[in-house]
N, C-alpha and C positions, 0 to 999 in steps of 0.2 A: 928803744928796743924794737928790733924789728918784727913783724907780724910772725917771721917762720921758727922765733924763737921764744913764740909764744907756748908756757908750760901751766896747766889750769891751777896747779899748787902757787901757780903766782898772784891767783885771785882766792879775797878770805872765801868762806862758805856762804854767808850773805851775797857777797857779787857773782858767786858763780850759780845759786840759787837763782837771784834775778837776772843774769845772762842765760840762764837756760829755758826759761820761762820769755824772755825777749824772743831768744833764738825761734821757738816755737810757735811765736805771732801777738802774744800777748801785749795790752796797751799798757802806761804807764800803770793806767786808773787801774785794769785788772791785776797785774803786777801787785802794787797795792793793796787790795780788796784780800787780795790770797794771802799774803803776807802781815797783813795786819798794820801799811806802812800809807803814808801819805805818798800820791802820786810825785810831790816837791821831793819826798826822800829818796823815791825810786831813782829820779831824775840825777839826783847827785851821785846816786851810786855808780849810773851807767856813766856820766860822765869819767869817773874813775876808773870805771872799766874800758871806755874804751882808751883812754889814756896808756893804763897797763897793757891794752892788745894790741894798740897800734891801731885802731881802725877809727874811722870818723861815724860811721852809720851806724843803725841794725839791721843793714842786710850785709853792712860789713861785718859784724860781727858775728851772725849767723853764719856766714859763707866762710868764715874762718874757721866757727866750731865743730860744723862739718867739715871741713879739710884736714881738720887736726883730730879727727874720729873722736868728738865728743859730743856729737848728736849726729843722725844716719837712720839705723832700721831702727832705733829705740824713738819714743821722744827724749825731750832732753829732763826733762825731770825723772822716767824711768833709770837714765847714766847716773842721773847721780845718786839715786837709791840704791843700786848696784843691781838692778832686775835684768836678767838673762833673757834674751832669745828662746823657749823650747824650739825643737827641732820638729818638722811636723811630720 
């Protein structure tokens, strides 16, 4: 699959959870800690995920999520809440 047909319903809610918390800067270990998951679990999932997105890093796949507008002026756990912008 190529990176530009990467669509987030392609990833469950666990790996888009932990990609957006990746995306953000988080380490495996905090990834983890928040989630309630062994740092070795996180580890397997990103694998997963970068497989599904095409990308080999996580600034690969940061740079993707922002390009594909699913993290930007939000963080990325605000996207996936569904938390708005006010207008100021």
């Amino acid at each position: 699959m190529s990176i530009s047909r990467f669509r987030s319903d392609e990833l469950t809610a666990r790996e888009l959870e932990i990609a957006t918390r990746v995306a953000d800067g988080a380490t495996n270990r905090e990834v983890g800690e928040e989630l309630s998951l062994s740092s070795r679990t996180v580890e397997a999932h990103l694998r997963r995920i970068f497989k599904k997105t095409g990308v080999s890093s996580r600034t690969g796949l940061a740079a993707h999520m922002f390009r594909s507008g699913m993290i930007g002026g939000l963080s990325a756990i605000d996207w996936i809440f569904g938390v708005e912008l006010l207008p100021l």
